[in-house]
Structures are given as C-alpha cells and as structure tokens.
N, C-alpha and C positions, 0 to 999 in steps of 0.2 A: 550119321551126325558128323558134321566137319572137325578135324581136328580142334581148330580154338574153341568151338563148343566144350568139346572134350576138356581141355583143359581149364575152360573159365566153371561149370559145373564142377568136376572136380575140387577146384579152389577152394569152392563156395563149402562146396560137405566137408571138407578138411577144420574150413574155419566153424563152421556150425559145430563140428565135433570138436574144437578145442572149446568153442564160449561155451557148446552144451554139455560139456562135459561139469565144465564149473558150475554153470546155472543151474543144470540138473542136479548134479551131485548138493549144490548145496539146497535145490526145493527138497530131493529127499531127505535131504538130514533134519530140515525147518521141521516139515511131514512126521518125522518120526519122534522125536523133541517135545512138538504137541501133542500129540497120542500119548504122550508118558507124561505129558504135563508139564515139561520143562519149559518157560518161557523169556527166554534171553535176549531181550529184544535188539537193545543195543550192542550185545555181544554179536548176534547176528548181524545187522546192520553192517557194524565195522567189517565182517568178514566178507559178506557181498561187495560191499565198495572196495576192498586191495582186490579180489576178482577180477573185479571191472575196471579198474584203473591200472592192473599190472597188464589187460588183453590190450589198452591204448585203442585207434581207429577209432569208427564210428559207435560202438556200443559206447563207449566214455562219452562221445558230444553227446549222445542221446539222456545218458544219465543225467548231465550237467543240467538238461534242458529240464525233463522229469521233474527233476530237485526245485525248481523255479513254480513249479504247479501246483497251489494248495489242493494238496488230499490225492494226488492221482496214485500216489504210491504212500507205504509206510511214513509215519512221521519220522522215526529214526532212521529210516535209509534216505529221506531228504535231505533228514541234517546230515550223513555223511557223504551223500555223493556229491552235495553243494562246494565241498571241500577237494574235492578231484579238478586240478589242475588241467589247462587247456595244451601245456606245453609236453614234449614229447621229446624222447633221445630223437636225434637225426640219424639217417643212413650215409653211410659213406659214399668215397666216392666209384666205385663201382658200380652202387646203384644207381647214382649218378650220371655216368658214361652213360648206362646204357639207357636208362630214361630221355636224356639230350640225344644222343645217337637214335632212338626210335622215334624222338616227335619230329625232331630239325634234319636227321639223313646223316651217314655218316661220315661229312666233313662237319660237322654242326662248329669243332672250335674256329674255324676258319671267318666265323659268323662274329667273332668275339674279339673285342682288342684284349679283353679281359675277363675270368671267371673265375670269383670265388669256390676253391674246391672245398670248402668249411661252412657251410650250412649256417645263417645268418641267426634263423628262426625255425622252429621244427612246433606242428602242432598233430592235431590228430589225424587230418587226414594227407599232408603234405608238407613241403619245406621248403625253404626259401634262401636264395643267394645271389651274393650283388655281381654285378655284370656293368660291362662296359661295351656296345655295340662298334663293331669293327667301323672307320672313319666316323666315329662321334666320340663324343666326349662327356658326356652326362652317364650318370651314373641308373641302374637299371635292377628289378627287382625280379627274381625269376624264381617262380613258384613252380615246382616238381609234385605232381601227384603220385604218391606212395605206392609199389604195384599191386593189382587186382583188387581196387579200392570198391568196384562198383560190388564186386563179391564177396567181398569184407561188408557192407555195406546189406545189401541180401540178404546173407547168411546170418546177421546181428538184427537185423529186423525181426526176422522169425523168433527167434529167440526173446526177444522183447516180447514180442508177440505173446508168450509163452507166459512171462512174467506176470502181464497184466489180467490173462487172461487168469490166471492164477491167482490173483489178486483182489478180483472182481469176485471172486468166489467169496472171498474171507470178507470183502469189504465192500458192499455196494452204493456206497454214499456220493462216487461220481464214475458214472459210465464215461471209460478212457478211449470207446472203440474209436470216433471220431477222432482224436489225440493222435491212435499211434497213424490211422492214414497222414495225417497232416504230420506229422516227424517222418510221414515213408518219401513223400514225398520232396519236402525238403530239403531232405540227406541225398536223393537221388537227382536233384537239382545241383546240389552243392560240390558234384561229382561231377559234373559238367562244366568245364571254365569258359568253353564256348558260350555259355550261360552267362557265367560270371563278368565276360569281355563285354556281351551287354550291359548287364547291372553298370559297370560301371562307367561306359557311355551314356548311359539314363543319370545316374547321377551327377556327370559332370553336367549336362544341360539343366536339372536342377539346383545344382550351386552355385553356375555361368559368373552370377554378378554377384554373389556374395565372396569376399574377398579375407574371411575370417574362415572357414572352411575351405580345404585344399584339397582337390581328389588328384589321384595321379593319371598321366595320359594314358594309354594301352597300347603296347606295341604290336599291331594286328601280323607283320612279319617274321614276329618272334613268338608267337600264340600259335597253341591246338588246342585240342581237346583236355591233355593230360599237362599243360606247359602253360602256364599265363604269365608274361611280361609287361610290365609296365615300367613306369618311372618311379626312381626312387627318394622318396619323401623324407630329408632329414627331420629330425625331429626328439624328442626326451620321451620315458617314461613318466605315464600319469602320476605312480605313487613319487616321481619328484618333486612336484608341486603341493604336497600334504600342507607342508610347513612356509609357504608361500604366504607374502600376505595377500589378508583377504579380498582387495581387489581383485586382484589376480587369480586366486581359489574363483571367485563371483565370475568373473569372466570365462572362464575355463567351464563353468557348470550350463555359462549361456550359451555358449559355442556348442556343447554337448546335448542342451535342450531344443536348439534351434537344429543339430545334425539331425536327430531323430526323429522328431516330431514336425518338421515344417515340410518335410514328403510326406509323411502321412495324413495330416488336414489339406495340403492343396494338393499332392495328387495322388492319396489313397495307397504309399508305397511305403515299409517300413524297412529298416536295417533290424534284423531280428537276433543279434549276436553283438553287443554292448560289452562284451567284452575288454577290457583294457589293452588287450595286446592287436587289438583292430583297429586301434588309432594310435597316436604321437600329439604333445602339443609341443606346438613351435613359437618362434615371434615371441618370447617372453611372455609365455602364454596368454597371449591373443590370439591364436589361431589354431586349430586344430585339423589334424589328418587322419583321418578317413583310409586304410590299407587293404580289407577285407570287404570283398562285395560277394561273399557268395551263397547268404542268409536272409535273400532279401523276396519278400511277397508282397505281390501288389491285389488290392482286396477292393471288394467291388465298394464303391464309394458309397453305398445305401449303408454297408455295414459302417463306415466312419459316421455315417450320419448317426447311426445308434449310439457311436458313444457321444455324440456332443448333446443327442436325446436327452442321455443317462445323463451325465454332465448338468444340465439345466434343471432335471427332474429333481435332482441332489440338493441340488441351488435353490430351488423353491420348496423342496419339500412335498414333491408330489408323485403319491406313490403309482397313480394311475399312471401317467405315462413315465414313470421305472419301466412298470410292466410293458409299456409298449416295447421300450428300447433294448429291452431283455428278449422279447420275442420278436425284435426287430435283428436281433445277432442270430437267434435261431435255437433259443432255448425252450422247452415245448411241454407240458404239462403243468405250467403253473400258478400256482394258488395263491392266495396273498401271506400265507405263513411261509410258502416255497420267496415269496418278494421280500416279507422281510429280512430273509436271512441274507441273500443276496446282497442288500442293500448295507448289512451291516459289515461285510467287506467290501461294499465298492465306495461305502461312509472314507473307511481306512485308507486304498488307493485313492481317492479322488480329494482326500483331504485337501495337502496342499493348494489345491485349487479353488477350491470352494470360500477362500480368505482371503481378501482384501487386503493385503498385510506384507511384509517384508518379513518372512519367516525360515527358517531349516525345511528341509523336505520331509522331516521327522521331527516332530518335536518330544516323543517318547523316544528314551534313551534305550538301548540295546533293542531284542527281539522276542523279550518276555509279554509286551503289549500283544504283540504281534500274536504271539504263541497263544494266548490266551483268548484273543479277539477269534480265532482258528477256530479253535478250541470249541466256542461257542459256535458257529457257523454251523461246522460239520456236526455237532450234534444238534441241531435244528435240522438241518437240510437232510440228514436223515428219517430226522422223525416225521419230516411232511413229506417222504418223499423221493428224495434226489434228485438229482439235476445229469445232465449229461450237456456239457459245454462244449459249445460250437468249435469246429475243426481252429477257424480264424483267433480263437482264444488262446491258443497257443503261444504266437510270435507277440503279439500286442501284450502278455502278461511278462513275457519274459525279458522285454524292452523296459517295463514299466520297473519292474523290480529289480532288474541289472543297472539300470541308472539311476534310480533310486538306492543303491548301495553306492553307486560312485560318488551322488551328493553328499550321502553321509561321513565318505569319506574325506569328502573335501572341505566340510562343515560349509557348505556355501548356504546363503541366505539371498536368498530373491522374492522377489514377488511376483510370485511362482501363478496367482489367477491373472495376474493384467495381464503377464508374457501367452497365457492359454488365452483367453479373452484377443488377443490383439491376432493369435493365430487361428481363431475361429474366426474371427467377424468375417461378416459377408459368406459364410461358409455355403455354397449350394451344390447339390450334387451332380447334377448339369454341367456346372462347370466344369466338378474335378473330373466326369466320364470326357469333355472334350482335352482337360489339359492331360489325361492318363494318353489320350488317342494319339497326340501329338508327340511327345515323350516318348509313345512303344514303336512308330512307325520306323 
C-alpha cells in the first residue's frame, strides 16, 4: 500500500477512535443507565451534544442537519444539537503556509499583493481569508479546507452510522437508512471545492439578471481541490436587520425566498445550508449575498413535481392525490392512516402557502404548536406503521425549516401563496430537465 494510503487510513482510525471513543463510551453509559432503569434524558442529551460540538468537523454539520429531521433521532438530542453552532476556532498560520504552499506551490505569496494571516471566518469544515491578487485590486475570499477533512469526514460517517443504527433499535417510527446515505454523500460532495467552483458557476447563470441577489465570481487560477477563491462580497450580518423597519425586514425575506426557492421550481436545484453565515445583506438591505455553494443537490424534477402535486393536493383538500405525491417522492407502504398523519405535518409546513393573505410564516408563536403537532404525527405514524422518507427529503426539509426560522426572525409578512403561486405557474417538467441540461453543460 503507497504511503499516503498509509497515512490517509491511518488518519481515518485515529479520528474514529477519538468520536468512538465519546460515542461509544457514551452508548455504553445510555446502555447501562437503562438496565438499571435510570432515565435522564435530557441530562443525556446535553452530554452527547458538548461531545459532538467540542470534536467540531463534519460530525457537528451532520448533527446540525439530524436536529432539522422530525423524529430521526431523540427528541431531546434535537433540541440540543439545533443549538450547536456552525462557527469554529480557526487554525493559525502555519497551517496556513502550508495548505497555500501545497494547493498554489511554493512561491504561492508571490501570487498575492496581499493575505490576510487572521482567518476572516472559520466553520466546520474550513476557513476563510481576504486576499488581494498580485496586479489587481479588488478584494478576494480564500477558503482553506482543514487537513484530512475527507477522513475526518469517513471516520464521523461511521460513527453516525452507529448512532442510528442504535437508534432504530430503540425507535422504529422513521427508517433513517436512506438519511444517512444522502448526508454521506453530501458531506463527501462538500469536500470537493472543484465541486463547489461549479455550484457556483450554475448559480451565477441562474441569478444572471436578477440584480437583488449577488453571487461572487470564482477565481479558477486561485482554485483546487482543497483552496476555493472567489470575490469578495461586502456585506452586514443578518441578525442586523432584526430591528430594521419592516419594509426592509419584507424585502430581505423576499430576497431570501426568491435565493432558495426559484432554483428549485425552475431548475430542480436547491441551496441545502440556510444558514445565516452563508449570506450577507447589502444595498440597505435590497440585496442579498449568496457566499457558500457547497450544499447544493440538483433533484430530478419529477421529485419537484411531487411537491407542487402535494402543494395542490393540500389546496383542495384531496387526499388521493397527497397519496400520489407522497409516492411520487418515494415513500412506499402507505395506507390512508399512514396519509393522514403525513398530511397533518405537511398541513404545518405548507401552511403559509395554502392563504391568500399577507401573513407571518408562523402565525403560532414559539415551538410548543409545533412540538405538540410532532407529537401527534409520530405517535400515529407509528401506530400504522412507519414511514421511511426518501433520501431527497433531507436537503428540501432542512431549507424549509432553516428559512422558516430566519422569517420568524425577521417577523416578515408576505404573501407568502401568490409569491409560490407566481413561482410555480407554468411549472412543467420538460422544461426544468432541459433548463437542468443547460445550466450543467
């Protein structure tokens, strides 16, 4: 076996024996706890989440994402991992050097009129600092992927792996297997910037001529694998806008429903990380920027067709074609007890829409509706049954409910069905597979 074999293996078991060590140690303790009948649930909880939030990398994105899933895991390890933060300490500059010295060669500052040696932004899987390209003058964004991320990345998979599989024992109410491929992949996606350098050439020619949305250009000279450069997008933090008036909150929500949502009805493509520290608003908040391409899935457009199915089905009240558009995503055993329960949380997500009206994107205040509405699903959806949710249900809920907190946050009020209504009309799927063809060439 070649040496970097040697070493990237290596890596990989190093890191499995640090997460396994936590994750096992703490499944034995859960293990022994129940057997004697002790049941602490939220004591647990809180202790699995500083675990998982002190190891940072990809097991953290993965929790985050988990916590976004009704029922795939623990209700109390939802509510704590939801609270695990995307930001991360940075690495200095040694790691630094030698990450720019291994992607660019070792004159790489010669490349640079200037480089931040202080880390702008640090998250889980990399970090980021402003740059200035030798005879330019504009200012430049330079994302360092962290070392032996793809085996960090591996080694936390399995491990997960472990969790659920663990999980599934205690609690069968939604088969996660589908889930975790669709987070392996993902994550092993999102480890590839050569990936990400396209996302975000696909984006800029989907928001060409809209002039409210801002993507940055890619600097393909200053790119690898582990190194993405682009331009750099000034811009404010979202929670500065909280107290904004509500024009401005309104617009800010439009810009945000138009970022996400008008790839995905016209060409079947979604931003799957809504996160706040993935954009900027600028322009006195008119405009919004777009920083993060590296969570993005493009899904075959028959699945978009089921949700505007489901969507209409809600609208009229008809439960037979629910059912189609539920086995039009890929959900398989179901009965009409397995539909109503279904329906009574996609009643909840697809609220908004379904009104005619100039509303909040939540008209129930806090998460006790919500908990409660939960609540009753999963003990239905057990009782007929269970469900095992298509792999694509993953990125589409986690978009849904991540911007639906940013609305909440923003108290914005729109009329939230005409703006869906004006982004489905004419919807066909024909279309989106030629405008997907065009976009990926």
């Amino acid at each position: 076996m070649p040496k970097t074999n040697k070493t990237y293996y290596g890596k990989e078991a190093k890191r499995i024996i640090k997460v396994g060590t936590n994750v096992g140690g703490f499944v034995a303790k859960i293990a022994a706890k129940n057997i004697l009948g002790i049941t602490q649930k939220d004591k647990n909880a809180e202790e699995l989440t500083q675990l998982l939030g002190n190891l940072k990398g990809p097991i953290m994105k993965v929790a985050q994402i988990l916590s976004t899933i009704p029922d795939a895991i623990p209700e109390q390890y939802a509510k704590k991992l939801s609270m695990l933060q995307a930001e991360a300490p940075s690495m200095g500059w040694l790691f630094v050097k030698r990450r720019m010295r291994t992607e660019l060669g070792i004159n790489w500052q010669d490349k640079f009129k200037y480089f931040d040696k202080e880390a702008i932004k640090a998250a889980s899987l990399g970090q980021v600092h402003k740059a200035i390209e030798k005879n330019k003058s504009s200012l430049l964004a330079c994302k360092l992927q962290y070392p032996d991320m793809l085996s960090s990345i591996n080694a936390d998979l399995k491990q997960l792996k472990l969790i659920l599989k663990i999980y599934k024992q205690i609690e069968s109410t939604i088969n996660t297997e589908d889930i975790y491929y669709e987070l392996k992949e993902r994550l092993i996606e999102e480890a590839d910037y050569h990936n990400e350098f396209k996302n975000i050439l696909i984006y800029k020619n989907i928001f060409k001529k809209h002039k409210s949305i801002n993507i940055p250009v890619p600097n393909k000279n200053l790119s690898t694998s582990k190194l993405l450069t682009m331009e750099w997008l000034e811009g404010e933090a979202l929670n500065k806008f909280y107290n904004a008036n509500k024009t401005v909150r309104n617009k800010i929500a439009e810009n945000l429903f138009n970022a996400w949502y008008l790839p995905f009805y016209k060409f079947g493509i979604i931003h799957g990380d809504p996160h706040p520290g993935n954009y900027t608003i600028t322009n006195n908040g008119n405009s919004l920027n777009l920083l993060d391409f590296g969570c993005i899935r493009i899904f075959n457009p028959s699945f978009v067709g089921g949700v505007i199915k489901l969507y209409k089905a809600l609208l009229h009240e008809n439960k037979d074609e629910a059912a189609k558009a539920y086995k039009s995503w890929g959900f398989k055993n179901l009965n009409t007890k397995l539909v109503d329960a279904l329906n009574i949380w996609a009643l909840y997500l697809y609220g908004p829409l379904l009104e005619d009206r100039i509303r909040k994107i939540q008209d129930h205040q806090g998460a006790s509706y919500a908990k409660e509405l939960l609540g009753k699903v999963r003990k239905d959806l057990k009782k007929y049954g269970g469900v095992k949710p298509p792999r694509e249900f993953v990125l589409v809920d986690r978009a849904a409910i991540g911007l639906g907190s940013v609305f909440m946050h923003l108290k914005a009020e729109l009329n939230w069905h005409e703006k869906f209504e004006e982004l489905i009309k004419n919807f066909n799927e024909k279309k989106v597979i030629t405008s997907q063809k065009k976009l990926l060439l």
